[in-house]
N, C-alpha and C positions, 0 to 999 in steps of 0.2 A: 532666486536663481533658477527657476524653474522644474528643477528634478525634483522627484517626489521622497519624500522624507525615507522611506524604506531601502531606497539606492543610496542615501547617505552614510544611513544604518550599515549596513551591507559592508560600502566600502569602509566605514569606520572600524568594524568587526572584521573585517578580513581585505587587510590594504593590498594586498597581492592580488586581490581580485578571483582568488581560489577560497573553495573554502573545505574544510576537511571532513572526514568522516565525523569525528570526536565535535569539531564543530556544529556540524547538522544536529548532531543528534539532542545537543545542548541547545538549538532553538528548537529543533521539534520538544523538544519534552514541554517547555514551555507552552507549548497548544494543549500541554493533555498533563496540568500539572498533578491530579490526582492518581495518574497510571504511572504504566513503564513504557515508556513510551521509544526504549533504546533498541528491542528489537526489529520492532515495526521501522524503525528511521533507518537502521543498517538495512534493511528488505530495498526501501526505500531509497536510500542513497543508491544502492548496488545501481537499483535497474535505469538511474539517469546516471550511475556514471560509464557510460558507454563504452570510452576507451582506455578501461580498469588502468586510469594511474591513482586513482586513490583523492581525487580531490572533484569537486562539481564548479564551475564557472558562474558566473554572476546568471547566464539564462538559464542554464540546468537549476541552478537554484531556484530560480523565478519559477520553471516550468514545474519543477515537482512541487512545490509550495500550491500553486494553481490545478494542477493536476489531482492530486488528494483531494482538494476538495470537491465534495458531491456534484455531481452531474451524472446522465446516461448519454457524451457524447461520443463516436465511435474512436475517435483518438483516445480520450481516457480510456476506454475498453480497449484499447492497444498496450497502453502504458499500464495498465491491471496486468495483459497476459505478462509482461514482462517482471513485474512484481512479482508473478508467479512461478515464473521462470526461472526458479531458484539456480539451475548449472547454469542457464544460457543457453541452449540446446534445440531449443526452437520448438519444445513440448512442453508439455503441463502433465505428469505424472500425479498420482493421489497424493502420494509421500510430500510431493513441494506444495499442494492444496493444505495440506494438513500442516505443514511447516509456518505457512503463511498466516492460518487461519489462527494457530497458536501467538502467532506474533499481535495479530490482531485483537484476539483474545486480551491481550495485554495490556491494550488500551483502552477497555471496557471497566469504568471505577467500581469498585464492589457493591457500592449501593443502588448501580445497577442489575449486577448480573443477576440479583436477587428477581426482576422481574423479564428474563429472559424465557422465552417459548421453551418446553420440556426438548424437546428435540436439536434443539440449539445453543442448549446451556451449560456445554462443553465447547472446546475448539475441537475433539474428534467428533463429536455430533454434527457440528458445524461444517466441518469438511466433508463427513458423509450424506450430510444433505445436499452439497454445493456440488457435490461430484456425481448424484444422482442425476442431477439436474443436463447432465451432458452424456445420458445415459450409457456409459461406460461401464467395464468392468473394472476389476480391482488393480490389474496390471496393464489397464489398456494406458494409453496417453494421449490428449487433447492439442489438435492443433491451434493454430490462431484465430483463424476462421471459426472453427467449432467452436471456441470459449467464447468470442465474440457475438456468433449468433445467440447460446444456451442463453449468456448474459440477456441478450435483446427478448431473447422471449419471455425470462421471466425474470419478472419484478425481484421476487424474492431474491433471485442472483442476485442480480444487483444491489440488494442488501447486505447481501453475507459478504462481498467480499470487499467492502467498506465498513469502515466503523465512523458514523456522525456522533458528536455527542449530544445529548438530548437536552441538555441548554445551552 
């Protein structure tokens, strides 16, 4: 029939065509069955469900499924600041860096964190390196622009504020 098995899926798991919070989070854990993967997926949902009724659409679906995964392209560093964007407010404060990085933290299995850099082997390590990196102070807050360039400069950004799993 020509559609591709994952839109099957999809609509088989959610005939409405919506899919919910509680749902997402029950296929994302599935990507990260050794963690907890329920924080990060609420982080996750929030920031593609745009017009907070509480449910993501078949492309919102698609796109944050696609988006999560690794790349450095300047849309995905859009959709990062959003993830970070814990109120919606159009800044990135430390507190929603640290919020996020905890979440992320989460999906990090223990047999890894074991060989994690000393400076990063906390989620508050990890935020206070992440936030260095956009040379701010403790109460300043990051635009979009700024978090998107800091990202582009350096690599390391772009590490921290993803989590790949190492197989």
């Amino acid at each position: 029939n020509g559609s591709p098995s994952g839109m099957n899926n999809f609509k088989r798991q959610c005939p409405t065509g919506r899919i919910s919070k509680e749902e997402f989070q029950n296929i994302y854990s599935k990507f990260f069955p050794e963690s907890d993967a329920d924080t990060y997926a609420k982080h996750v949902f929030r920031s593609f469900d745009t017009n907070d009724d509480g449910t993501l659409d078949f492309k919102e679906y698609i796109i944050a499924l696609h988006m999560t995964s690794t790349g450095k392209t300047t849309r995905k560093l859009e959709w990062a600041f959003s993830l970070f964007d814990v109120d919606k407010n159009g800044y990135i404060t430390k507190s929603e860096v640290k919020e996020i990085c905890t979440a992320i933290f989460k999906l990090i299995p223990k047999d890894e964190l074991s060989s994690l850099a000393d400076d990063e082997n906390t989620a508050e390590k990890r935020a206070d390196k992440l936030w260095n990196f956009f040379e701010k102070g403790e109460n300043d807050r990051v635009a979009e622009g700024e978090f998107i360039q800091g990202v582009l400069d350096n690599d390391d950004a772009l590490r921290l504020i993803q989590y790949s799993p190492s197989k």
